[in-house]
N, C-alpha and C positions, 0 to 999 in steps of 0.2 A: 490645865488642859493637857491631854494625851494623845498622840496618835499610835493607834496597833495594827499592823501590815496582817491581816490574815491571808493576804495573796496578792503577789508582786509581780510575777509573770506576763509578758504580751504572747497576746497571739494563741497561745494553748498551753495548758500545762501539760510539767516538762519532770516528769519523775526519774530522781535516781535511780541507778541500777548495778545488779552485783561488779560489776566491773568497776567503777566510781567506787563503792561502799570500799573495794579492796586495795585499789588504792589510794586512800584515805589510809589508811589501817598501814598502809607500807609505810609509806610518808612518816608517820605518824611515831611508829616501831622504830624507825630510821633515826629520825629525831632522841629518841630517850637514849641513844647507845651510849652516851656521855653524862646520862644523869642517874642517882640513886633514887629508884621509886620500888622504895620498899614500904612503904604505908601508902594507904587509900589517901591521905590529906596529902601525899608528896604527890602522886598522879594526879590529883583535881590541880594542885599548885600548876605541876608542869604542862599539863592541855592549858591551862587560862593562860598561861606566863609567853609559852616557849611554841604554839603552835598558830600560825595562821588560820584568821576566822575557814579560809578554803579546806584545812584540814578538820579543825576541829568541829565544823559546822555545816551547815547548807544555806546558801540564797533559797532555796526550797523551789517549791513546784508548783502553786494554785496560783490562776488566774486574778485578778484584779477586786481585789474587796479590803478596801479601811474603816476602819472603826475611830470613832473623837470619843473620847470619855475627858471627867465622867457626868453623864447626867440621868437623872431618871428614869429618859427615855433613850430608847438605842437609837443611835447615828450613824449611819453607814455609808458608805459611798461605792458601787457596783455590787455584782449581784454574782461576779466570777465566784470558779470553786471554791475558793476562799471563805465564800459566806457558807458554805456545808464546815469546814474548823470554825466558824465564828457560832452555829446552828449548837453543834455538837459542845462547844465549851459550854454554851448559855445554857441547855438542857442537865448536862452535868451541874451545873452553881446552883440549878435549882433543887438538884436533891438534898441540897443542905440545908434551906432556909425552909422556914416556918409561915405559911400562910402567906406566899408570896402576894403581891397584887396583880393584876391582870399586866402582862408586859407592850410598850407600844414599840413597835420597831417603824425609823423613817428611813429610808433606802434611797439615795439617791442617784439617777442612772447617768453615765455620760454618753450611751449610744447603745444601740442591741445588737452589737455584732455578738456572735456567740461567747466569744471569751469575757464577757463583761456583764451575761445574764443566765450559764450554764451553770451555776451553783443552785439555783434555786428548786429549780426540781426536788433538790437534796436540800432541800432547809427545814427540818424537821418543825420548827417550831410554826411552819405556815399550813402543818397539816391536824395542828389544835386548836379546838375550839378555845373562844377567850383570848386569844390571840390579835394584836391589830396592826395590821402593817398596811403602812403609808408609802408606795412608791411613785416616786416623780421623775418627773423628765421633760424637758423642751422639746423632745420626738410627739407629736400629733399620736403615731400608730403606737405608742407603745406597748399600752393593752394587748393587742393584737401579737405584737412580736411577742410577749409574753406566752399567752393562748398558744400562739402556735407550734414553740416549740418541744408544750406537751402536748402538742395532737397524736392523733394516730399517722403513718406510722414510725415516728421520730422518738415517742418517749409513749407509756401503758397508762400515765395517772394523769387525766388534763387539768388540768388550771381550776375550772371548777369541782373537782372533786376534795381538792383542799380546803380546810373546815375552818382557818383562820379567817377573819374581816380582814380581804384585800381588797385595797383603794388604790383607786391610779387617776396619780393630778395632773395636769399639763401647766409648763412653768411657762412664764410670758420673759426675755430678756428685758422689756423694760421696767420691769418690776422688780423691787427688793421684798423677801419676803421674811416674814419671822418665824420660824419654827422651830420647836425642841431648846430654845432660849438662845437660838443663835440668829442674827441676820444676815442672810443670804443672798447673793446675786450670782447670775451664769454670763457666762463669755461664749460666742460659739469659735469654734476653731477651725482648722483648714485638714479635713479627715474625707475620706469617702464615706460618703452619706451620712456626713455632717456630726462633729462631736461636741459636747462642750465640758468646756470647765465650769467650777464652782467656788466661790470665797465664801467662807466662815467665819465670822467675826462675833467674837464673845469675851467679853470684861478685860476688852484692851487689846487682843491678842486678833492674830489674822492667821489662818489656815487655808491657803489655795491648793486646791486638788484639780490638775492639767494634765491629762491624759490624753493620749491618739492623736495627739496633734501635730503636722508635719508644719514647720515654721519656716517660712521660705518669703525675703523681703518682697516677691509678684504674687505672691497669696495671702498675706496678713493684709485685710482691708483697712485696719485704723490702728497701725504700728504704738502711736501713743495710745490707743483704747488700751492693748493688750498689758503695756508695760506699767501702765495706771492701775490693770487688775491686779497685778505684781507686787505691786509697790510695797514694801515695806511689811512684806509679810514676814513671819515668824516662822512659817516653814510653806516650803516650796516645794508640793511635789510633783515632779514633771518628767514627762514622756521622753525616757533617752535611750528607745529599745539600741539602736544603732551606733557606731565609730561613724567621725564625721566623712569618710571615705564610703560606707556604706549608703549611707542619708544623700551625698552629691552624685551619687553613681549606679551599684547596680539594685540600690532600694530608692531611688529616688519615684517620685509620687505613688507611694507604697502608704503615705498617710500619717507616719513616726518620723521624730525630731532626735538629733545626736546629743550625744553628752556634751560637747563643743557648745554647741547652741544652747544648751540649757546653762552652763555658768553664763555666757554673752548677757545671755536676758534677764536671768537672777542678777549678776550682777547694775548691769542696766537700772532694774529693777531697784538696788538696796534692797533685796532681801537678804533675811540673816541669815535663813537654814536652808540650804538643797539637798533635798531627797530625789535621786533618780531610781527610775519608775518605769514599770513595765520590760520587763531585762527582754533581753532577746533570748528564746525557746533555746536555742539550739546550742547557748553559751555554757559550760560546767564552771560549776564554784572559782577554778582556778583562774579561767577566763574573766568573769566576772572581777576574782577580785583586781585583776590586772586593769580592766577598765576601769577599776572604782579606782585605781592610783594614777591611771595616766589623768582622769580626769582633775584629782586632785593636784594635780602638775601646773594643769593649765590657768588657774588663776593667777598663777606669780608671774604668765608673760602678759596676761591678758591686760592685771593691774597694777599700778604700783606699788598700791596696800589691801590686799587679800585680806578680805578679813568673812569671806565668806563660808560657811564651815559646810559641810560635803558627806551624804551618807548615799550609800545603796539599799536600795527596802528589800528587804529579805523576809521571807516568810516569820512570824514570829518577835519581830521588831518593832519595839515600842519606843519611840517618841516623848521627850518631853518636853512639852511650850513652858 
């Protein structure tokens, strides 16, 4: 099993800009003054070896969309800009193959606030016939959040004008459900106007996707419920737009949980792998990677054997369970 971050961002995507691109480039030029790259195989050596992922790469820019491979059928979890890179890769792989089969996409939502369901307008493959996609959620309206946000005059192409079979399930939390060969269950979390998580469990392995959720011990209603959905997952990915200074102070009940809190509860938890999830918009790569290290700090006061292992999902980031 695999997870691939087609888009990591909270809140709104957050696109590079000439100013970044350039210094990047300085950084970068700065860095080689001491080395000989006089072959093309000495500069790939020296970007992988010698440059921080902040220079040589990007946390990137699209809103909230994962994909689990591999199965048959597509897995997805939100519906952010990220699912237009996941749209546009699928559409390119098919120009390769020979007599594909009809493809199923299942999409699963954790809330409709806009950063979590504005890819879809742009999801090319939901405006082909032969197409069938399965979208779920423990939201009652969702359909409707859907609809609406292609009506007039917000977006030109409404929801019915798209030519794929779209299906919209309403999930019940007391129910585990089986689909796409995984079994499933949702958590609801502590978000404005209510978010939820999701566990994936398939031939052994556990996958929790915990998004929007602000974790605060006077709003988690069944402290063990949560830390049981946790438990012993293979990867953990969770809502740590914020430093735990922003989370106690001037973002508090904003809805998003700190990096701080996400080792607490992984840990807590025994799970093996934390992915933080949903960056904060307004953070640039270097930012970013400075959180990805202090957070990586905080396990050796928190335990006395760390043995939790720690990523940032960055656009483009693939996972392996």
């Amino acid at each position: 099993m695999n997870v691939y971050f087609w888009g990591s961002r909270g809140s709104l995507p957050s696109a590079i800009d000439t100013r970044m691109i350039r210094t990047k480039i300085f950084k970068a030029i700065k860095a080689s003054r001491s080395h000989r790259l006089e072959t093309d195989e000495a500069i790939e050596a020296f970007i992988r070896e010698h440059l921080p992922f902040s220079v040589s790469g990007t946390y990137g820019c699209s809103t909230s969309c994962i994909e689990l491979r591999p199965q048959a059928e597509f897995v997805l979890c939100d519906a952010g800009t990220g699912l237009r890179n996941f749209g546009n890769a699928f559409m390119k792989s098919r120009q390769t193959q020979q007599n594909p089969s009809p493809p199923i996409f299942h999409i699963f939502i954790s809330h409709p606030h806009w950063d979590h369901i504005q890819g879809f307008p742009f999801f090319t493959p939901a405006y082909l016939p032969g197409h069938q996609i399965h979208i779920y959620s423990y939201h009652q309206n969702i359909q409707q959040a859907f609809t609406e946000q292609q009506k007039a005059p917000f977006f030109p192409v409404p929801l019915a004008a798209m030519r794929a079979e779209i299906m919209f399930h309403t999930l019940a939390l007391e129910q585990t459900y089986d689909i796409a060969g995984y079994t499933i269950r949702g958590i609801k979390h502590n978000h404005p106007g209510d978010s939820y998580g999701y566990c994936f469990e398939k031939d052994g392995k556990k996958i929790v996707y915990s998004t929007d959720a602000e974790h605060k011990k006077e709003a988690e209603a069944d402290e063990d419920a949560l830390i049981n959905f946790f438990h012993k997952a293979d990867l953990l990915i969770f809502d740590a737009q914020y430093t735990l200074q922003e989370a106690l102070d001037a973002k508090e009940n904003w809805g998003h949980s700190s990096n701080f809190s996400a080792v607490e509860l992984a840990v807590r938890a025994e799970a093996k792998h934390l992915c933080l999830f949903h960056s904060e918009h307004s953070y640039d790569d270097e930012m970013l990677e400075q959180f990805l290290n202090d957070t990586k700090e905080y396990p050796k006061i928190h335990a006395d054997d760390p043995l939790l292992k720690i990523d940032l999902a960055a656009d483009g980031l693939e996972i392996e369970i």
